[in-house]
C-alpha positions, 0 to 999 in steps of 0.5 A: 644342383641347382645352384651349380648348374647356375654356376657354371653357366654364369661361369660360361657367360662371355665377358661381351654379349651381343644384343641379341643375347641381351635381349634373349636374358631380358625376355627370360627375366621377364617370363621368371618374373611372371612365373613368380607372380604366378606363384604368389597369386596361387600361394596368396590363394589360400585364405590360412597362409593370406591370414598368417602373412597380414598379421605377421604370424607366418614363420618362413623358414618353419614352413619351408622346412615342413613344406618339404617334409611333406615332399620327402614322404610324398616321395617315398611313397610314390616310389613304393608305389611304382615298385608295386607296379612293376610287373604291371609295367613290364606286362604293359611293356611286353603288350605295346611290343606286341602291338608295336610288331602288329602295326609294323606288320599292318603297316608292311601290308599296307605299303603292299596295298598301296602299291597293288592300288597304284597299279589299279589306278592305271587300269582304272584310267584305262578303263575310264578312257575305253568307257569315253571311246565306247560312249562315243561309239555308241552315240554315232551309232544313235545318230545314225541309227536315227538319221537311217530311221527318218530316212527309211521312214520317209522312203518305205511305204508301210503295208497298212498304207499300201493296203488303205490306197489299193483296198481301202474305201475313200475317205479320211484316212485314205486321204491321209494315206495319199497326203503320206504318199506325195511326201514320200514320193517327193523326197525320193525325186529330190535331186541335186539341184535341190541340195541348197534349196531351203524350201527342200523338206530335206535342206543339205541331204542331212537324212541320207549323208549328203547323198540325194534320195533319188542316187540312193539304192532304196530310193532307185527301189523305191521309185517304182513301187511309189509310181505304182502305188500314185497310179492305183490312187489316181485310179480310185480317186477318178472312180470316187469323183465320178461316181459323186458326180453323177450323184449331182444328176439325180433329180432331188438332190442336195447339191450344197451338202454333196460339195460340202461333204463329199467334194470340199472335203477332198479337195487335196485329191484334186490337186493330187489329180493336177500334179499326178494326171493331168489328163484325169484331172481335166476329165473330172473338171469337165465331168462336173461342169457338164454334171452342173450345167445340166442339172441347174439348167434343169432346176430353173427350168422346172421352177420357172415353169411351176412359177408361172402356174402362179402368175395373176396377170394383172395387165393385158393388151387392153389394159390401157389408161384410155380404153375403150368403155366398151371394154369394161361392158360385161358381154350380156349387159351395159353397165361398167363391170367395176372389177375391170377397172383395175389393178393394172394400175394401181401399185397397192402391196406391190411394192413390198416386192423391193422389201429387203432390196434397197440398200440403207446406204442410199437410204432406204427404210432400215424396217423394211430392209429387215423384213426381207421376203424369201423366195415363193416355194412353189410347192406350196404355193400351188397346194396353198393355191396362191397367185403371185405378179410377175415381178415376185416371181422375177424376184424368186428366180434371180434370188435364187440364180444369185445364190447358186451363182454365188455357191459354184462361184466360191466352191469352184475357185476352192475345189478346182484352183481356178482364178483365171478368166478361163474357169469353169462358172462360165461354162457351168452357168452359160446355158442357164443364164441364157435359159433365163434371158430366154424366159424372160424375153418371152415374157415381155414380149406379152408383158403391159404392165409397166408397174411391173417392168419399173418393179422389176428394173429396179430389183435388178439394180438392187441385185447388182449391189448384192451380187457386188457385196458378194464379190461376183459382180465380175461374171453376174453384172453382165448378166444383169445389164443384159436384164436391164437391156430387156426391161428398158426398151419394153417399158418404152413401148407400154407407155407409148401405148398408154400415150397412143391411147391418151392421144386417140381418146375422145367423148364416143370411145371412153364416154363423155360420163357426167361431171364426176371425175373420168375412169380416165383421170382415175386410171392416169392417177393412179399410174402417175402416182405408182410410177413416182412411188415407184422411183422414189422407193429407197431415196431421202430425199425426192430431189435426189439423183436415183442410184438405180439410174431412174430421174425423179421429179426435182425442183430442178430438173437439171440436177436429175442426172442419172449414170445410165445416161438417157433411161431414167430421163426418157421415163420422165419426159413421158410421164411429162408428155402423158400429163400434156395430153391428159390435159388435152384428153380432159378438155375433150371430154368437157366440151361435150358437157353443154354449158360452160359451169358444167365444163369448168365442174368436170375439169376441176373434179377430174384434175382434183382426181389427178392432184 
């Protein structure tokens, strides 16, 4: 069969190929050729057959014969298996009919649920679009939800709040309340005008659609409940403030803790007064400038009065380098009392009065800067029975003037909003400040003792340098220039009563004495000496220009300038004519004495007292 297929189709080859034939032939050869390879690989495979074919006992044609023998058996029983199986196979038949009918059916519905999806798909898509619409919906109506949210919020006045400002007591949460209410009362006045204004709490009118709040419905309502409501605040903010302020009347009160804790702390409702009455406002300004007008005024009147319980009094109008020696005499005998002789001239622990005063910059003494003195408690002063000079006194009055100055100085600036030239700390310290010019012009006009007026000159130079560190100079330098004013011209007349008693001194008023040195020229020691430690108290250098204004002896005196012009200059020349006439008053004295050793003695004692 073989054989004649290949007959015939050698029989149909065209005498001429194309080369595409050519080449179709030559791969079949080629792919003929490989399957004979295969062949022969799988026939030499065989270890008997490899054998036989080496040794040249392989019978070809033997073998093909019973090569197919085995075939022509294999094949019969291959066919009566297959009659075996028949019914098998026509059962199987049967059975994928079935299953062939089954799946013709699953495939029908199938196609019937696919078409149903094809229609589900389009309500699906449907669906999908409503959902998006919806979504949209619901998130303008959350935007707007929140827009109405914050702007009712910002317009309606909560009960709690209205309940808190009408009935509530003043405190924390009532300051809130009226911090919540100005808010709210703001933003309902916005008007157009404020549409572009980016400083606006609402730029754009965003929160009510563009609409001003004060054209809106609830803002016109609102309007007048928040006017009430501002009213009843301003009311219980006037009650609230008056009532602390006659708090600061009281004798023995803590005026720094009352600012403190019930003032400071409230400040904002001051502002509240300025923007929403200003009538009440100044009501209150005013009420608190007379409160603390009155009540400083009283404090250093009283500490001034129980002070001077403790003044020593150490100089008075015979306290003069030449006095009289009758003066010294106890009235019931003739001798000198020698506890008379003093102490009006001599500057001994006086001098730590000015400890803590001078500044380190002009070179004053770093120890003694620390070891500053506190103000004399004059409570305790009094039960301890303690005396005090004039100028530790002096020094507790302006200290504490400074502080309280100090004190209302911030608080009023703080509390009130006042920076201008018209604020109230001159009407607060006007009468106070004139109390104490007052006090101390009475006192000078009995006051000898020029140690103590050179004390208390160069104390009111030191509190200018602290009241210019505290940054009032501006309304306390005045005031102190004032003091000044006073001392200077009182100083003036207390040494030109020590020159007058110098120059009007003689052998029969203050005893011509022995050879000894002279009560005099001990007394002119000593207050030379006072006055020099005195004026070079602070200072490096003794040479040195004094920051106070007060000229120091120099080696050259033209350069002892001063800014205060001819003061410092004027205290100078008389101790320079005070030690002239001294000389003068020595030479006196020894021409009493009978022979001219014993003068030269009496002068060389006195003038070694005096060096």
């Amino acid at each position: 069969m073989t054989s004649t297929t290949t007959r015939s189709t050698g029989n149909n080859i065209p005498k001429r190929t194309s080369l595409p034939l050519l080449k179709t032939a030559k791969e079949s050869g080629e792919q003929a050729a490989e399957t004979l390879s295969a062949d022969l690989a799988v026939f030499l495979s065989d270890p008997s057959l490899r054998s036989a074919l080496a040794d040249g006992s392989l019978d070809l044609a033997s073998y093909s014969s019973t090569i197919n023998s085995e075939l022509a058996t294999l094949e019969r029983e291959c066919i009566a298996l297959h009659r075996q199986a028949a019914p098998d196979i026509r059962i199987l038949r049967e059975e994928m009919d079935v299953c062939d009918s089954i799946l013709a059916g699953l495939q029908e519905m199938l196609l019937g649920f696919q078409a149903d999806l094809s229609g589900l798909s389009g309500d699906i898509r449907q669906l999908q679009d409503q959902s998006r619409s919806l979504a949209v919906q619901v998130d303008n109506r959350r935007d707007a939800e929140e827009g109405l949210r914050l702007f009712l919020e910002r317009i309606v006045v909560p009960p709690n709040l209205a309940e808190c400002i009408c009935r509530g007591e003043v405190d924390e949460l009532f300051l809130e309340c009226v911090k919540d209410l100005e808010e709210k009362n703001a933003y309902v006045q916005l008007t157009e005008e404020a549409i572009d204004d980016p400083a606006s709490s609402d730029p754009g009118f965003v929160l009510s659609s563009g609409i001003p709040p004060s054209q809106t419905a609830a803002g016109k309502e609102m309007i007048e409940h928040l006017s009430k409501l501002r009213l009843k605040a301003v009311e219980r903010t006037r009650s609230y403030f008056l009532n602390v302020m006659k708090q600061l009347r009281r004798p023995k009160t803590h005026i720094r803790m009352i600012q403190t804790h019930a003032l400071l702390k409230y400040e904002y409702l001051v502002d509240f007064l300025l923007v929403s009455s200003p009538t009440i406002h100044i009501e209150i300004r005013d009420v608190y400038v007379e409160s603390m007008s009155k009540t400083l005024h009283t404090l250093f009147r009283t500490y001034h009065k129980q002070l001077l319980t403790l003044d020593m009094r150490l100089a008075t109008r015979v306290d003069l380098i030449a006095v009289e020696e009758g003066a010294l005499r106890d009235a019931f005998s003739t001798k000198v009392n020698m506890r008379k002789r003093g102490d009006a001239f001599v500057l001994g622990d006086r001098a730590k009065v000015l400890d803590g005063t001078i500044s380190t910059e002009s070179g004053g003494d770093e120890n003694a800067a620390a070891a500053s003195l506190p103000p004399i408690n004059a409570h305790l002063a009094s039960m301890n029975g303690e005396k005090y000079s004039y100028e530790m006194i002096f020094r507790s009055i302006i200290s504490h003037l400074i502080d309280a100055a100090t004190n209302e100085y911030i608080f009023a600036r703080q509390f009130f909003k006042e920076y201008g030239q018209n604020d109230c700390w001159e009407a607060i310290f006007g009468k106070t400040l004139s109390l104490v010019l007052e006090q101390l012009e009475n006192y000078l006009f009995n006051c000898h003792d020029a140690i103590a007026i050179l004390l208390m000159i160069k104390l009111t130079h030191s509190f200018k340098r602290t009241v210019k560190a505290r940054r009032i100079d501006k309304v306390m330098e005045p005031f102190l220039d004032r003091v000044a004013n006073l001392f200077w011209p009182r100083l003036k007349m207390v040494m030109d009563a020590h020159l007058r008693s110098i120059r009007g001194a003689n052998a029969k008023k203050v005893g011509g004495g022995d050879i000894h040195p002279h009560l005099v020229s001990r007394r002119y020691a000593e207050f030379t000496c006072s006055i020099l430690l005195i004026l070079n108290r602070g200072r490096k250098n003794v040479g040195e220009s004094n920051a106070e204004g007060l000229a120091t002896p120099s080696v050259n005196q033209n350069d002892n300038s001063s800014y205060r012009g001819s003061a410092g200059d004027m205290l100078m020349n008389d101790l320079d004519v005070m030690l002239e006439e001294m000389v003068l008053l020595l030479k006196r004295l020894a021409d009493v004495h009978a022979t001219n050793i014993k003068r030269n003695v009496f002068m060389i004692n006195n003038l070694d007292q005096i060096i």
